[in-house]
C-alpha positions in Angstrom: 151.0 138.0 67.7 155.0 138.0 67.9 156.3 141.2 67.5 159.5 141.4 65.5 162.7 143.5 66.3 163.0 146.6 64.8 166.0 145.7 63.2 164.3 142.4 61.5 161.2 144.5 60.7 163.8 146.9 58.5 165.4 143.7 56.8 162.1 142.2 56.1 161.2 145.6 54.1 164.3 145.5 52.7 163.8 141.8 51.1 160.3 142.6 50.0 161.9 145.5 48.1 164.4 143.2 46.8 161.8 141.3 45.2 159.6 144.2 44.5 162.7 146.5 42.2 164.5 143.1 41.1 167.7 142.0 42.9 169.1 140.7 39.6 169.6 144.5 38.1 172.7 144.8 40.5 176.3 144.1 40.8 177.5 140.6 41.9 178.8 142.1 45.0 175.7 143.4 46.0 173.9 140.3 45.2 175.7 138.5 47.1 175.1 140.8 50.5 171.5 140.4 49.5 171.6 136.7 49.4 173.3 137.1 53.0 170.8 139.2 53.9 168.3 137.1 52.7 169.0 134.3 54.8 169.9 136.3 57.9 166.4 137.9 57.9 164.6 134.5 57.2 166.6 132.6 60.3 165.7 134.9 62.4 162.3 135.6 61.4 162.2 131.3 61.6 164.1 131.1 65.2 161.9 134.4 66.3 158.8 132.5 65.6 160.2 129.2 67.6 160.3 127.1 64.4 162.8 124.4 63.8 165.0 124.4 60.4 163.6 120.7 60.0 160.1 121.7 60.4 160.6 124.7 57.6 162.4 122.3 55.2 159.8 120.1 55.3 156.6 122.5 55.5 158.3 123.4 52.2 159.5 121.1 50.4 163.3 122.3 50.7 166.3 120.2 51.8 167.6 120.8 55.3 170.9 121.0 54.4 170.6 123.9 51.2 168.1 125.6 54.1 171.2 125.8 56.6 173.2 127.2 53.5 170.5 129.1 52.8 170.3 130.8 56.3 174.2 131.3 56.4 174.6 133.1 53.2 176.2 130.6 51.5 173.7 130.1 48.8 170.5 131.1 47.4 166.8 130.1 46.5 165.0 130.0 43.5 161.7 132.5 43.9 159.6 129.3 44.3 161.6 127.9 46.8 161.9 131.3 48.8 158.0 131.7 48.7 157.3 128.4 50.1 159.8 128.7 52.8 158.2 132.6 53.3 154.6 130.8 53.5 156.5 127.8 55.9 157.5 130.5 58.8 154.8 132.8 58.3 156.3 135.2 56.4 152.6 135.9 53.9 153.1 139.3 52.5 156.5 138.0 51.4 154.8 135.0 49.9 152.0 136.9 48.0 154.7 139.3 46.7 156.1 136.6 44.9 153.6 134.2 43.8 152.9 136.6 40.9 157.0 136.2 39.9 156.2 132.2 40.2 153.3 131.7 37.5 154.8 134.6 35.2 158.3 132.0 35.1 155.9 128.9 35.1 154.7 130.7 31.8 157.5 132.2 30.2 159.1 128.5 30.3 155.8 126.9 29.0 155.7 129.1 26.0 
């Protein structure tokens, strides 16, 4: 079993909360720190757990290149996309979080 920093630990929490309260209710600013954070927390979770950025992009069906983006702060994932790179490094309480959010947007957009 890896055991994760402490610090990585509190920003994991802090991204299930994100997703558990709605990151969209706040400011662009703080979005924007969040997306950072985000991608900080998955890198190292991903580099923690000895996993190459290739092997994540492809486990989940995300290109290489938005994933490096991704993991620098520079952009963001859809909730799909984040729970299939959370299921790609191992990250499954993240994962089940969100799958709920995935088929309640599956349906709103079917009708």
């Amino acid at each position: 079993m890896l055991c994760l920093s402490a610090v990585t630990m509190i920003a994991l929490n802090a991204l299930v909360d994100l997703f558990t309260f709605g990151v969209l209710t706040c400011g662009m600013n703080q979005i924007n720190e969040e997306v950072e954070m985000i991608g900080t927390t998955l890198r190292t979770v991903r580099e923690a757990r000895g996993l190459a950025l290739s092997e994540v992009a492809m486990k989940a069906a995300v290109d290489q290149g938005h994933l490096s983006r991704v993991e620098r702060g520079l952009s963001g994932l859809s909730v799909d996309s984040l729970a299939r790179v959370a299921a790609a490094i191992g990250l499954d309480e993240l994962e089940r979080l969100l799958r709920p959010h995935i088929v309640a947007g599956a349906a709103d957009r079917n009708g």
